[in-house]
Each structure stands twice: as structure tokens, then as C-alpha cells.
C-alpha positions as CSV (number, residue, x, y, z in Angstrom):
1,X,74.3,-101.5,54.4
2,X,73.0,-99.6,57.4
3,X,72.4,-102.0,60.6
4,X,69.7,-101.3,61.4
5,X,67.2,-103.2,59.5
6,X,64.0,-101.7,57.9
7,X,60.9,-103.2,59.1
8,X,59.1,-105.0,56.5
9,X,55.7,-103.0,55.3
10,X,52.7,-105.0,54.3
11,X,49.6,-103.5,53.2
12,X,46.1,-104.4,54.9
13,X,45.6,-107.9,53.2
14,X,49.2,-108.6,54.3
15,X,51.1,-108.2,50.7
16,X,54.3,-107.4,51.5
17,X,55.9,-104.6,50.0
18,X,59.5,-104.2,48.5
19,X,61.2,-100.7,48.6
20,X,60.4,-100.2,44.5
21,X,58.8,-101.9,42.0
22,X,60.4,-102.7,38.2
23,X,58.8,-104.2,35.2
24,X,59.6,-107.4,36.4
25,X,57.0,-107.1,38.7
26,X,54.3,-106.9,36.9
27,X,54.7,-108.3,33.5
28,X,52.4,-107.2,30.8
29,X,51.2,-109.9,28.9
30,X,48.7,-107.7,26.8
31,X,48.2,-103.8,26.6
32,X,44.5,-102.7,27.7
33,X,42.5,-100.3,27.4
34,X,40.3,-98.9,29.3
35,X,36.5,-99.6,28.0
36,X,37.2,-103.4,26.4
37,X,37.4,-106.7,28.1
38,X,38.4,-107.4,31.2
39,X,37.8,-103.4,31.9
40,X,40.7,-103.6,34.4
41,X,41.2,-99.8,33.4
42,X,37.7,-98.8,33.7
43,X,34.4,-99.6,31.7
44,X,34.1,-96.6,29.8
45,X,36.8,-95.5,27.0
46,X,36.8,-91.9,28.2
47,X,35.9,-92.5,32.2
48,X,35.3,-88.9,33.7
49,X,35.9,-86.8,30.8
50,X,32.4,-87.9,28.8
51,X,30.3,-88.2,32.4
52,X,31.8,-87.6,36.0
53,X,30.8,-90.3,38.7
54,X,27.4,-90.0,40.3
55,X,27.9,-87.6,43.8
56,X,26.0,-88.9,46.3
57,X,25.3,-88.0,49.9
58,X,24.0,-91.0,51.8
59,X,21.3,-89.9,53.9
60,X,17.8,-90.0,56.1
61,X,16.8,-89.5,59.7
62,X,13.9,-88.7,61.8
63,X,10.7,-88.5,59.5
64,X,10.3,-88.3,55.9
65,X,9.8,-84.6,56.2
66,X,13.0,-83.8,57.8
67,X,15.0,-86.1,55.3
68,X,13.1,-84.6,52.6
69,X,14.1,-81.2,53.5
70,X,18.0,-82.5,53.4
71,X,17.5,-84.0,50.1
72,X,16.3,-80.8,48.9
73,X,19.8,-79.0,50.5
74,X,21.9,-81.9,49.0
75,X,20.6,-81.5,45.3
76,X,20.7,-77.6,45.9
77,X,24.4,-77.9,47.1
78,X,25.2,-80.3,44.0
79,X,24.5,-83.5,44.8
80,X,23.6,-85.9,41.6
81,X,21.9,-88.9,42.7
82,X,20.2,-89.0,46.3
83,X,20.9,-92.4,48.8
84,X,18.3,-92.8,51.2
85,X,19.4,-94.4,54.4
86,X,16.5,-96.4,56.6
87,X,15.8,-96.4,60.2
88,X,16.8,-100.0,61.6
89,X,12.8,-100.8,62.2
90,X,12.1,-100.3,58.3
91,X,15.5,-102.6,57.5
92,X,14.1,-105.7,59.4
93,X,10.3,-105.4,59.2
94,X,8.4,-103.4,61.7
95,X,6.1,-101.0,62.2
96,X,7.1,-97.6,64.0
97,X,4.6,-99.1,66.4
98,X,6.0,-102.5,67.5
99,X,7.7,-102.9,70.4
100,X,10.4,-104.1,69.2
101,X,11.1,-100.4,67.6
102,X,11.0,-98.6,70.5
103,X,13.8,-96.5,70.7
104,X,15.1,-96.9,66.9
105,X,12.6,-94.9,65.0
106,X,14.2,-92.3,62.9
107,X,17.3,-93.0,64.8
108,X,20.4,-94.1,62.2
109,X,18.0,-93.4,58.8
110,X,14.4,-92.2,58.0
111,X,11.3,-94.1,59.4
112,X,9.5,-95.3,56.6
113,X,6.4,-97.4,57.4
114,X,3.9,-96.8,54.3
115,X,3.4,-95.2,50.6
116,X,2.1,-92.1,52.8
117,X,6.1,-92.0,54.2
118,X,7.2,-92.3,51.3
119,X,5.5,-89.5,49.2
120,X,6.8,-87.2,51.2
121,X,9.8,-88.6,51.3
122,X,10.1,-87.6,47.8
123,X,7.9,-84.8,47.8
124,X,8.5,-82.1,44.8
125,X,11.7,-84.7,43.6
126,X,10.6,-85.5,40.4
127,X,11.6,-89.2,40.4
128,X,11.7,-89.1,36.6
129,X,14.6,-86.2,37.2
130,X,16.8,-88.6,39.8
131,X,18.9,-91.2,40.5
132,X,17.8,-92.9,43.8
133,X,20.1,-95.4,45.6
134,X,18.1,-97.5,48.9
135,X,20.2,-99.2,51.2
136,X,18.1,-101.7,52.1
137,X,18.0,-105.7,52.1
138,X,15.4,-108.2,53.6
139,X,12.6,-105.2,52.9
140,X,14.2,-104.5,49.5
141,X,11.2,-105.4,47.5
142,X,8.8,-103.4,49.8
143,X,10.5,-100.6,49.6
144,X,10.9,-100.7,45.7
145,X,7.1,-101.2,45.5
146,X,6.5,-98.2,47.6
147,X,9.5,-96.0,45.7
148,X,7.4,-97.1,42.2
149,X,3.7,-96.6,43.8
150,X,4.9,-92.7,44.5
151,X,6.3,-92.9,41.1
152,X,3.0,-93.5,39.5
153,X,1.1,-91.3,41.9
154,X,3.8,-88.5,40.3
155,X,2.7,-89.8,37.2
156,X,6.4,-91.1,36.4
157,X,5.5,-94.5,34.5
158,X,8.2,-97.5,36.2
159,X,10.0,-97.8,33.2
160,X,11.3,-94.2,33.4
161,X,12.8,-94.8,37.3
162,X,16.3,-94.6,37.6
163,X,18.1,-96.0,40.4
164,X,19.4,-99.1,42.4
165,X,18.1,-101.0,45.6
166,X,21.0,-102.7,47.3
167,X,18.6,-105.6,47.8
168,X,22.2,-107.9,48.8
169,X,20.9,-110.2,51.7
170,X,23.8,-112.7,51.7
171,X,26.3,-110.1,52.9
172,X,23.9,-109.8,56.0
173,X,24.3,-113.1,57.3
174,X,27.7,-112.5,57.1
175,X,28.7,-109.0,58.0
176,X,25.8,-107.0,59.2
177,X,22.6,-108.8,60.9
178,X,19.4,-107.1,59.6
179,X,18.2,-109.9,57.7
180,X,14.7,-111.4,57.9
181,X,14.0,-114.5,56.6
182,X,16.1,-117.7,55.8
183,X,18.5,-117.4,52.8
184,X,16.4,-119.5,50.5
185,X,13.0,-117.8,50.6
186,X,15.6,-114.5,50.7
187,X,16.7,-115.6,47.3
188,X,13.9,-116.0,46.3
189,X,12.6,-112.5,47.1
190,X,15.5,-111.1,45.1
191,X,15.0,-113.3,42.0
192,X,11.5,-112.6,41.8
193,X,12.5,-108.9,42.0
194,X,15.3,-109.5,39.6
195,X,12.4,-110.8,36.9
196,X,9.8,-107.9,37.6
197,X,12.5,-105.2,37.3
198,X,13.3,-106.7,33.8
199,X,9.4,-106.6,32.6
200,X,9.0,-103.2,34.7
201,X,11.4,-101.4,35.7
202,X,14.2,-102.0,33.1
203,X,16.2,-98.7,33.8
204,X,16.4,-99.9,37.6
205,X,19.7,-101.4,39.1
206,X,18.2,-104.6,41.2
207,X,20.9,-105.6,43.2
208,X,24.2,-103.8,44.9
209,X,26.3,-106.5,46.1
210,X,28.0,-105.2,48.6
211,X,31.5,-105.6,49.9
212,X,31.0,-102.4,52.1
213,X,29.9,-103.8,55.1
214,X,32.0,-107.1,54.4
215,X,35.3,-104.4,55.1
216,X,33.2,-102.8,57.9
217,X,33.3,-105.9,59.7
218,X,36.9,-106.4,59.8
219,X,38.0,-107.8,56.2
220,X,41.2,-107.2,54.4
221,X,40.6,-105.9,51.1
222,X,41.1,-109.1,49.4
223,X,38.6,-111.1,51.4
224,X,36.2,-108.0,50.3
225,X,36.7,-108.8,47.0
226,X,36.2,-112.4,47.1
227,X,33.5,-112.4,49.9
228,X,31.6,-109.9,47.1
229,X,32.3,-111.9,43.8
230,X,31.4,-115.2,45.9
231,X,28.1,-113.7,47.1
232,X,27.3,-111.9,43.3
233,X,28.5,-115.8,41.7
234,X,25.3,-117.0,44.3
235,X,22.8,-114.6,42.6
236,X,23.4,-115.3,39.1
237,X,23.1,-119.0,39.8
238,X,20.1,-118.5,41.7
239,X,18.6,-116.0,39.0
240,X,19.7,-118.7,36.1
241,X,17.6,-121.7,37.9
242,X,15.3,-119.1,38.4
243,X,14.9,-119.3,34.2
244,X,16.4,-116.0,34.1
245,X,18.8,-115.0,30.8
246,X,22.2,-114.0,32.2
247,X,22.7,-111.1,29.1
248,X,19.5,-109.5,30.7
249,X,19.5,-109.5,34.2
250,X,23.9,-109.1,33.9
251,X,23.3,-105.5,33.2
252,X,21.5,-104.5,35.8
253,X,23.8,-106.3,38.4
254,X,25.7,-103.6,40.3
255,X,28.1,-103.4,43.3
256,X,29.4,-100.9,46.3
257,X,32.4,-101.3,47.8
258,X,34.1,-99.6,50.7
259,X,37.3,-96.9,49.9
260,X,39.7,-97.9,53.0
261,X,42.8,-95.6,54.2
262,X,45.8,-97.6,52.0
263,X,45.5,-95.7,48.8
264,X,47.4,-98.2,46.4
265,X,46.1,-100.8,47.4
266,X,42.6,-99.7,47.3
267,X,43.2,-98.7,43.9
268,X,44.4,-102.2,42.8
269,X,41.1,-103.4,44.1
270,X,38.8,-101.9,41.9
271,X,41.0,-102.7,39.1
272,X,41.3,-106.4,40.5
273,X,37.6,-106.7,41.3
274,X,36.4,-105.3,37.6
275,X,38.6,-107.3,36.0
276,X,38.2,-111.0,37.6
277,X,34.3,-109.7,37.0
278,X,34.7,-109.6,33.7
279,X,36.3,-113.1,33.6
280,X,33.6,-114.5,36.5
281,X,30.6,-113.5,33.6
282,X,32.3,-114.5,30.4
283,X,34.1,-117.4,31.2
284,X,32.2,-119.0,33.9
285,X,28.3,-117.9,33.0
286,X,28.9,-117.7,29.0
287,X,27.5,-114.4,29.2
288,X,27.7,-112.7,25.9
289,X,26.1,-109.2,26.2
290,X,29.8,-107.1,27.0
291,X,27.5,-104.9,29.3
292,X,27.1,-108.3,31.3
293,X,31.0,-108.6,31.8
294,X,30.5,-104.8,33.4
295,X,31.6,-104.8,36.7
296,X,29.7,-101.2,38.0
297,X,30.2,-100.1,41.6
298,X,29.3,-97.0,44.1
299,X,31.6,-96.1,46.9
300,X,31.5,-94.9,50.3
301,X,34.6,-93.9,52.4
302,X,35.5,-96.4,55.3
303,X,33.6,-95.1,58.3
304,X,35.3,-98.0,60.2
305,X,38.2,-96.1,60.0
306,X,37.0,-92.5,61.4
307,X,37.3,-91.7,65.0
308,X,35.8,-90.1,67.5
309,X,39.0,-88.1,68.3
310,X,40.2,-85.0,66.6
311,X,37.2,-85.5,64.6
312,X,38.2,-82.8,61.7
313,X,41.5,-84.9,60.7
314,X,38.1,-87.1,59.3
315,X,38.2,-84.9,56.8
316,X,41.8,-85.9,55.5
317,X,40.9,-89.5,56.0
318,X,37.9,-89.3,53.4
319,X,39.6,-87.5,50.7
320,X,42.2,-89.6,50.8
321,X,40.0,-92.4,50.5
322,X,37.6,-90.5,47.9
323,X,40.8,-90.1,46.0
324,X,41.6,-94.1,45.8
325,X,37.9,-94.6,44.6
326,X,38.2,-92.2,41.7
327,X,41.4,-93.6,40.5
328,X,39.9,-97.1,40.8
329,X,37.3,-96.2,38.5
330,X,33.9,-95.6,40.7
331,X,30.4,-94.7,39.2
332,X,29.3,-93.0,42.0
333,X,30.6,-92.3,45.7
334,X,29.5,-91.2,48.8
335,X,31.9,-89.3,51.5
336,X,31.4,-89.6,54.9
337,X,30.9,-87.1,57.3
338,X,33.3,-85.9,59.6
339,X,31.3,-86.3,63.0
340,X,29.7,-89.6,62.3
341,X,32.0,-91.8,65.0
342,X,29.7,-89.4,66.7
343,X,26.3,-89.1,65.4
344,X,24.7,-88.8,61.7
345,X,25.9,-85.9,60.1
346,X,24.9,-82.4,60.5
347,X,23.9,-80.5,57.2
348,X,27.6,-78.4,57.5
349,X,29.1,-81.8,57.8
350,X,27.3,-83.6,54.8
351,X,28.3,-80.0,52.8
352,X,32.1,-80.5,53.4
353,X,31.8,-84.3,52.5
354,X,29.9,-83.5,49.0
355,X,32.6,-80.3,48.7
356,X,35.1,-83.2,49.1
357,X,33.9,-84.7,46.1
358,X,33.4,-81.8,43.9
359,X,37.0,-80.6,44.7
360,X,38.4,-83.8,43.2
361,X,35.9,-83.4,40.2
362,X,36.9,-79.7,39.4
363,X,40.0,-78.9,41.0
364,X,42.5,-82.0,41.1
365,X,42.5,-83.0,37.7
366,X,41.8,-86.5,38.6
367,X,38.9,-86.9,36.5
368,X,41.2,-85.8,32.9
369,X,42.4,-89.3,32.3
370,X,41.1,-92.6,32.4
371,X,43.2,-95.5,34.8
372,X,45.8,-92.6,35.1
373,X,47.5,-94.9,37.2
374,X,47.4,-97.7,34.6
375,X,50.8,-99.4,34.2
376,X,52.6,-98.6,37.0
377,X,54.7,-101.2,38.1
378,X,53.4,-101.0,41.9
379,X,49.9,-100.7,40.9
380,X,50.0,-103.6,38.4
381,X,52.1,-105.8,40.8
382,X,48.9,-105.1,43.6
383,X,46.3,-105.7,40.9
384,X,47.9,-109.2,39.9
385,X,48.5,-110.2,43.7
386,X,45.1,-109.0,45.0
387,X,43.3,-111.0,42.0
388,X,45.7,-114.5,42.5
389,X,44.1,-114.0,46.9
390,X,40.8,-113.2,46.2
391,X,40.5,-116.1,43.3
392,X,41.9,-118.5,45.7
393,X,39.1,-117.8,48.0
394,X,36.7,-118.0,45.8
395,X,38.5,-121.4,45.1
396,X,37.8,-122.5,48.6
397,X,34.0,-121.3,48.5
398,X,33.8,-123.2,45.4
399,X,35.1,-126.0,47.1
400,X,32.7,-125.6,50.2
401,X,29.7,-126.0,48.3
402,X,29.2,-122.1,46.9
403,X,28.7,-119.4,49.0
404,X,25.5,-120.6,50.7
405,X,26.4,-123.6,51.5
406,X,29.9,-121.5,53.1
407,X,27.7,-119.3,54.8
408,X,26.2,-122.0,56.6
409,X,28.9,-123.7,57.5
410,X,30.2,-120.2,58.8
411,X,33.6,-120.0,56.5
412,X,33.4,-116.2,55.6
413,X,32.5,-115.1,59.4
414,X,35.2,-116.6,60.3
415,X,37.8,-115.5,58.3
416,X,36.1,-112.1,58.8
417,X,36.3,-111.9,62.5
418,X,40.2,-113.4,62.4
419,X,40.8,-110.4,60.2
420,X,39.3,-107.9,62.2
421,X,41.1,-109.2,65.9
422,X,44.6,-109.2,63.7
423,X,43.9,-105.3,62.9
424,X,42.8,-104.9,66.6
425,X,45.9,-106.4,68.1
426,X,48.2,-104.0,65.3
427,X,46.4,-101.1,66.9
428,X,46.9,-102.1,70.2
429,X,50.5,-102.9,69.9
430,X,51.1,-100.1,67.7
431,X,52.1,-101.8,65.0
432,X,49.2,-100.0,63.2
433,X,49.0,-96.2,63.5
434,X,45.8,-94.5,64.1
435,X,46.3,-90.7,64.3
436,X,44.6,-89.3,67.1
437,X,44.4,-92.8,68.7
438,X,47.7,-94.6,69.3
439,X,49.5,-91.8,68.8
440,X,49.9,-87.8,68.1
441,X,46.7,-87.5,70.5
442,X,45.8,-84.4,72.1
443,X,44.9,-83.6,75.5
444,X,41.6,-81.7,74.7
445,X,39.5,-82.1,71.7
446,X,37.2,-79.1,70.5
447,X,33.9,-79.7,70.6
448,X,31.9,-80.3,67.7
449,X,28.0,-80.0,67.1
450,X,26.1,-83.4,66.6
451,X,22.9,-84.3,65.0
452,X,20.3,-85.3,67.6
453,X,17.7,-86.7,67.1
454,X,14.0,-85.8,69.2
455,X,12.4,-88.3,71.2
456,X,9.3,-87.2,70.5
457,X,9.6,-87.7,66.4
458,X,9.1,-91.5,67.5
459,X,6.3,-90.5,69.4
460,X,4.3,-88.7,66.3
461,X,5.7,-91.1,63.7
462,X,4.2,-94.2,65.8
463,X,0.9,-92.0,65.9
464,X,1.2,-91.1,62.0
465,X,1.2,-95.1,61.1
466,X,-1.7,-95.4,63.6
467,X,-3.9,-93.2,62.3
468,X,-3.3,-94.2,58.7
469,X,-4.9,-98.4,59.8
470,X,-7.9,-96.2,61.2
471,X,-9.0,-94.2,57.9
472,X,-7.8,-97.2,55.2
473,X,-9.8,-99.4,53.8
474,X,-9.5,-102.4,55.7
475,X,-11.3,-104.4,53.8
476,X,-9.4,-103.9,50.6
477,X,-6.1,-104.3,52.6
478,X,-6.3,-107.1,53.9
479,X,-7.7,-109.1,51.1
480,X,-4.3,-107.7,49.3
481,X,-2.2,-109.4,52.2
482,X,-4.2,-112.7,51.8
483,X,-3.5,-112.6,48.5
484,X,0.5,-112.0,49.3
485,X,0.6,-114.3,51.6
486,X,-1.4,-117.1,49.4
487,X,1.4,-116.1,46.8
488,X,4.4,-116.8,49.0
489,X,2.9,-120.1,49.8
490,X,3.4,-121.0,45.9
491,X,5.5,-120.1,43.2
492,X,4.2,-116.6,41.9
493,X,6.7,-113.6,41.3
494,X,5.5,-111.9,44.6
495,X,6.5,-108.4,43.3
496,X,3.0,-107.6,41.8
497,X,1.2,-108.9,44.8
498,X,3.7,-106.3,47.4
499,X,3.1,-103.6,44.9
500,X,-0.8,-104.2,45.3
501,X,-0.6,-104.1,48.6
502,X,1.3,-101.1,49.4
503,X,-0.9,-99.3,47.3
504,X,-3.6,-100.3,49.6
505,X,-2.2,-99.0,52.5
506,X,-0.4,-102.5,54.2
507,X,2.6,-101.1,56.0
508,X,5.9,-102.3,55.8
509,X,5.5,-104.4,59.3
510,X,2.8,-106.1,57.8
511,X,3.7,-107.4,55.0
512,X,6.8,-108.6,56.2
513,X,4.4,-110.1,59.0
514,X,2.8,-111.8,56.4
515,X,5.8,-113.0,54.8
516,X,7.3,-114.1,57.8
517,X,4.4,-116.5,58.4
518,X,5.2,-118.3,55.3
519,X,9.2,-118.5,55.4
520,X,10.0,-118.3,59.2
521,X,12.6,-116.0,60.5
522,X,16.6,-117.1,60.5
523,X,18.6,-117.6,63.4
524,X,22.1,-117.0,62.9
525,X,25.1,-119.7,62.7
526,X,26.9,-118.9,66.0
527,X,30.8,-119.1,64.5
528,X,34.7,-118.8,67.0
């Protein structure tokens, strides 16, 4: 034996690794297949070869004109399903105009601050054609309401929408800040739009729990399969006291999750993830609709991990990573940009990321077989071992109280931000390699274009929303805030009175103002 001693490997949740792996390692106890319970190969029988994964290009900047016209380029370039991306002033509640947004308008998504934004957000999109995924959270239900309002003005009835509304507010307090309200009244919110989506909307996905952001953050990718499961086991409680039916509202629950740089082991975690799901629904919630043991998911590519330097090896990063999604099983999947440690994407940027995509679809045979990884030794072993960590943190939640009651106490920041300083001190010593970074850098990079974005869109867009109070009916909107915000105070599905109210010109801003009023705003739980 050679002297010098191999240093050990581990992958990002620290699972160490052995040289090989043998059938030892991951003893089969039962043969499955993909499309029956636990769905650790997939949900469908087939996968790909009946219906490839949804392509999606996450997107929206400036005004709704301008992300209009990139929708329009997406779907022409091959795009399936569009994913609208919101300014930060629309994600927590204001108007273009407030103070508070100065500076932010149109600046990381689109500004959207009434159903006038919206229609032309969607102008000539048939939203009866589409698939539309929102990425938005403590405005979720206004948004919705304005996304069906345009429907009906196209004279798309609700029930023949198609899409999903992330709508996941419990991974804000943990992972990404742009919540509103207190988590209680925020459950509420997403209940009541959980029960109108059922009468309404039946073909719409209400919630995407996310685990994205949960990686984004810092965590391994078992703590972004627990943190995820914990936070989805919060909303079907909350649904079921609610008086909610878990075999109809199940269906409709859906999840994103990131696609990070190890390859195997992001496999393993969609298999891992589906299939404690599975369990989590029949076992635990006596669900007994299969479609409610479903665990469905999108994907986006880590933009954690992309850099600023030698921006084109970006690229490389996101197939790989689009490669690990498809392999795990995805529904749908967005692909990063190469520029965006830089800026939002440029339109030649968003085309290679969607090329990325169709390449795998058409040209790398990865979409012939279903699980085509499915009983290798090394992919069953990470499977077994990333289920047995993430089950024993949802042990601890469980233990805690749930995942509220951990949130408040400040368990899964924590863990989190230890996660994220460990990776940080591996780059720092080198003990992690980040290619352009730490090592093989280069003394000049190439310039590459970047999206900017005009100072003086903020300017028109603050006096679009201004002109729209002076020609309304005030009269008629503000009786439909009152009658919102009389709502809130009691125990009325609040969907019906937001839908009323967009339709009478109340801006976003406002009818979070209204709601804020009734259930205060939440300060976070400062965690070290």
C-alpha cells in the first residue's frame, strides 16, 4: 500500500465516500419501479419518453412591457412554461411609488403594481395556452388574483389556468427575508388560497415549497431536504385544521428545489426527497389519493455557486447541474444564466441557458429511460444515507414543536448559517475548489455584456401607478378595501375579497396596506 494516504472525500452534506460501492451498500429490500409507491424512481412509469419536463426560463425586469417582449423571445426560442420573476417592491408590498422602493423598481424582476401591469404583462399569451410559474410569497394571493382577473378579461374562465404560485412563506423567515406579515396570519393567507384554488382554480399548483433558497443560504443538501419536508409537514397541518381534505388539496402541493455542483449526490436527493414524500403523506397524513403521495418539483441550477470570474465556465456549471436534475426526476427546470453573479441575464444569455436544456432533451439521450441511474450501488447507498439525515431532522423539528414553533426558536437558521461558514472556511482554505476562484484563475477576464437596467423606467413606472389612482373609481375602490380589510378582521376566505379588489383598481401596496393593518408586520428572530 502506497504511503501516502488518500484524503478522505465527502460530499456537500459531509457523507463520506469510499473508493467503490458493492451491493452491500445498498441492500435492496424490494425492487421498484418507477411510477408506484414511494416513487423513488420517478412519478410517472415512462418519465421523459410520454412528456419531457416543463423548460422554463425564469424571468422579468423593468416594466411589464419589456418582460413581456422576453416572454414572447423565450416561447419563440422554445420555452414551455414561462416563470415570472418580481421586482423586490411587488415581493413585500409596495407601490412603485413608496419610498421605500426607491431604487428597486424593475431592478431584480418586473414591477408589477396593478391588473393594468399585469395585462400587459401577458399581453397576446393566451393564458389558456401556458403554464405560468410566479415566484412570489407574502403577495402570493395578490398576485394570483391579478394573474386570474387578466384571465377573465382574456376571457380564459379560472378553471382553465394552468400554473403554480410559489406562495412558500415559511422558507422566508428562514432563508430569504421578503416576508410581510407574522407566520400565523401568513398561514392563513395560504390556506385560504389553498381552499379557493380547490373551488376555482382546480388546475392551479397553490404552493411551491421551496428548498431553493434554503440551499442558497448555505445548506447542505440534506438540511434542504428536511428544512423543505419540515416546512411542506407545516402546511398540510395547517390546511387540515383549516377543514381542508388532504386527497384534495395533496395534489396540488408542489416543490422546487435547487440542482447544486455534486452530481451524485444531487441525484440521490430527488430520489430521497420523493420518496420520504411519499411516506410523509401516506403514513403520517393517511392520505389515500396516490396523486397525494406525489412528490412534484421544478428546478433551477445553483446560482450560489456561479461566479463572477471566467463567467462562460457558468455554462459548464449549469449543465452539469441541469444534468443531476433530469436524472433525479424534475417536472420542470430552469437554467441559469451565465452573467448573473453579474447582472439579470441578457436575451443571448437566457438563449444558451434554455439551449442547455434542449441539448439534454434531444441530444444526450437522458430523457430515453426512466431513473436510468436506478440501482447503482453508489446512487442507492446516497439515497438511503441522505433519507436516514434528513428524517432525523425532521425528528428534531418534530421534537421542537413542528416547524413553526423551530422557526421561532431559530433551529433551522442556525443550522443554516453553520453550514454556510463550514463551506466558506473549505473555500478559503482550499479544501473546497472553486474554478476560477481558489484556483486555475486567470489574470484578465473578457468582458462580457450585462443587462442594465434604466433609471428612468422607475421614473415612468412610479408615474404609470400614479395616474391609474387619478382616473379609477375611487369610490368603488375603496369600499372593496373596506370590505378586505373587514374580512381579515374575521374568518372569511379573503381570496374573493383580493380578487374584488384588484379588479377595482387597489394596487398591490394597498392592499397589503390594508392587510398589514389587521395582522402587523414580523420582525425577525435575530439567531448566532
Amino acid at each position: 500500500m502506497s504511503p501516502n494516504v488518500e484524503a478522505k472525500r465527502c460530499t456537500s452534506s459531509g457523507i463520506e465516500l469510499k473508493p467503490f460501492y458493492l451491493p452491500s451498500d445498498a441492500p435492496v429490500t424490494e425492487v421498484e419501479q418507477p411510477g408506484q409507491y414511494p416513487f423513488t424512481r420517478g412519478i410517472h412509469a415512462t418519465m421523459y419518453r410520454a412528456k419531457l419536463w416543463t423548460m422554463r426560463q425564469y424571468a422579468g425586469f423593468a416594466t411589464a412591457a419589456e418582460s413581456n417582449a422576453r416572454y414572447r423571445y423565450l416561447l419563440a426560442q422554445g420555452t414551455t412554461g414561462l416563470s415570472v420573476a418580481f421586482d423586490l417592491p411587488t415581493q413585500i408590498g409596495l407601490d412603485s411609488d413608496s419610498p421605500l422602493a426607491l431604487g428597486e423598481v424593475g431592478k431584480v424582476g418586473v414591477a408589477i403594481d396593478s391588473i393594468e401591469d399585469m395585462a400587459v404583462l401577458f399581453d397576446g399569451i393566451p393564458l389558456d395556452q401556458v403554464s405560468t410559474s410566479m415566484t412570489i410569497n407574502a403577495t402570493a394571493p395578490i398576485l394570483l388574483a391579478l394573474y386570474i382577473a387578466v384571465g377573465k378579461r382574456q376571457g380564459v374562465p379560472p378553471n382553465k389556468l394552468n400554473g403554480t404560485v410559489q406562495n412558500d412563506i415559511l422558507k422566508e423567515y428562514i432563508a430569504r427575508g421578503t416576508y410581510i406579515y407574522p407566520p400565523r396570519p401568513s398561514l392563513r393567507l395560504i390556506t385560504d388560497l389553498f381552499a379557493y384554488c380547490a373551488r376555482e382554480v382546480p388546475n392551479w399548483n397553490t404552493i411551491s415549497i421551496s428548498g431553493y433558497h434554503i440551499r442558497e443560504a448555505g445548506a447542505t443538501a440534506a438540511q434542504e431536504i428536511a428544512f423543505t419536508l419540515a416546512d411542506a409537514i407545516a402546511y398540510v397541518e395547517a390546511a387540515i385544521a383549516a377543514g381542508l381534505d388532504v386527497n384534495t388539496f395533496g395534489p396540488r402541493l408542489s416543490f422546487f428545489f435547487n440542482a447544486h455542483n455534486n452530481l451524485f449526490e444531487e441525484i440521490a436527493k430527488f430520489r430521497a426527497a420523493r420518496r420520504m414524500w411519499a411516506k410523509l403523506m401516506r403514513e403520517r397524513f393517511r392520505a389515500t389519493n396516490p396523486r397525494a403521495w406525489m412528490l412534484r418539483f421544478h428546478t433551477q441550477t445553483a446560482g450560489s455557486t456561479l461566479t463572477a470570474q471566467q463567467p462562460e465556465v457558468n455554462v459548464i456549471r449549469t449543465t452539469v447541474q441541469a444534468l443531476a436534475a433530469v436524472l433525479g426526476g424534475t417536472q420542470s427546470l430552469h437554467t441559469n444564466g451565465k452573467d448573473e453573479a453579474l447582472g439579470l441575464p441578457t436575451e443571448e444569455s437566457a438563449r444558451i441557458a434554455l439551449r442547455t436544456q434542449q441539448v439534454l432533451a434531444y441530444e444526450s439521450g437522458v430523457a430515453d429511460v426512466a431513473d436510468p441511474l436506478g440501482g447503482a450501488y453508489f446512487i442507492e447507498f446516497l439515497t438511503d444515507e441522505l433519507e436516514r439525515r434528513a428524517t432525523a431532522y425532521i425528528n428534531q423539528i418534530d421534537a421542537l414543536g413542528g416547524m413553526l414553533a423551530a422557526i421561532e426558536q431559530g433551529f433551522p437558521q442556525r443550522e443554516i448559517q453553520q453550514a454556510a461558514y463550514e463551506y466558506q472556511r473549505a473555500v478559503e482554505n482550499n479544501a473546497a475548489i472553486v474554478v476560477g476562484v481558489n484556483r486555475f484563475q486567470v489574470d484578465e477576464d473578457h468582458p462580457i455584456p450585462i443587462q442594465h437596467i434604466d433609471p428612468e423606467i422607475e421614473r415612468a413606472q412610479v408615474e404609470r401607478v400614479r395616474r391609474l389612482r387619478a382616473r379609477r373609481d375611487a369610490a368603488a375602490c375603496t369600499a372593496a378595501l373596506d370590505a378586505l380589510e373587514s374580512a381579515a378582521r374575521g374568518t372569511d376566505n379573503l381570496m374573493p375579497y383580493i380578487l374584488t379588489a384588484v379588479e377595482n383598481y387597489a394596487t398591490v401596496g394597498e392592499i397589503s396596506d390594508r392587510l398589514r393593518r389587521v395582522f402587523g408586520e414580523h420582525q425577525e428572530t435575530v439567531v448566532f
